[in-house]
N, C-alpha and C positions, 0 to 999 in steps of 0.2 A: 504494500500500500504506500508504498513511499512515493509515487507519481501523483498521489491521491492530496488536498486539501480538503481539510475538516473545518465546516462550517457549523456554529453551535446552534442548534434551532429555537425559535422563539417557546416561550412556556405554550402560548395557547397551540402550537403545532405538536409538542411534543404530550402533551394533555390528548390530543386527537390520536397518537402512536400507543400511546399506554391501554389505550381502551382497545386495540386492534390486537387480531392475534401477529406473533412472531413469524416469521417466515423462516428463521432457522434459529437455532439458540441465540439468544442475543443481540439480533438484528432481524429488520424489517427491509423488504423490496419493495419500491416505491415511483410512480410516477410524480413529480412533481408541475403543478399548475402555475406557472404566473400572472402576474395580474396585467400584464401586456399579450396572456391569447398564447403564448409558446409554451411546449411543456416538451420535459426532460424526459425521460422514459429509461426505466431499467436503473434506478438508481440506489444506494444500500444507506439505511442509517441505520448506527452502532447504537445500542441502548434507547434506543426512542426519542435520544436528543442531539446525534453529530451525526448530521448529511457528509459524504465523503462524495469527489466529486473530483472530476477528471480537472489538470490546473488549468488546464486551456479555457475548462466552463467559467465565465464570469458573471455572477448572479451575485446578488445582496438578498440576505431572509427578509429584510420590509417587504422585497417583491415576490413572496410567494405567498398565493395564494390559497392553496392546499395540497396536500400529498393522500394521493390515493396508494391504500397497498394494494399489492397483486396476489 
């Protein structure tokens, strides 16, 4: 994971992860929604609160808008 930047998720998105089930021990697969209509697809957060995220992707958490699991 060392290519990988971790972004720490806001409480209300990680409140939305907690109540979801896991997709594998200790982490959740997730599409992510933003609030400009793009959405990431196939993405992993650790613990239900740090999106990890290829360094090239450049996102800020104000701009998402919801994560859907898969």
């Amino acid at each position: 994971m060392d290519n990988k930047q971790k972004i720490l998720l806001s409480d209300e998105l990680t409140k939305q992860l907690v109540n979801a089930p896991e997709t594998g021990m200790g982490y959740h697969k997730v599409d992510i929604y933003l609030k400009n209509g793009e959405i990431i697809k196939n993405q992993i957060v650790l613990n239900c609160s740090i999106l990890t995220l290829e360094k090239s992707i450049k996102i800020n958490v104000v701009n998402i808008e919801k994560l859907v699991v898969l």
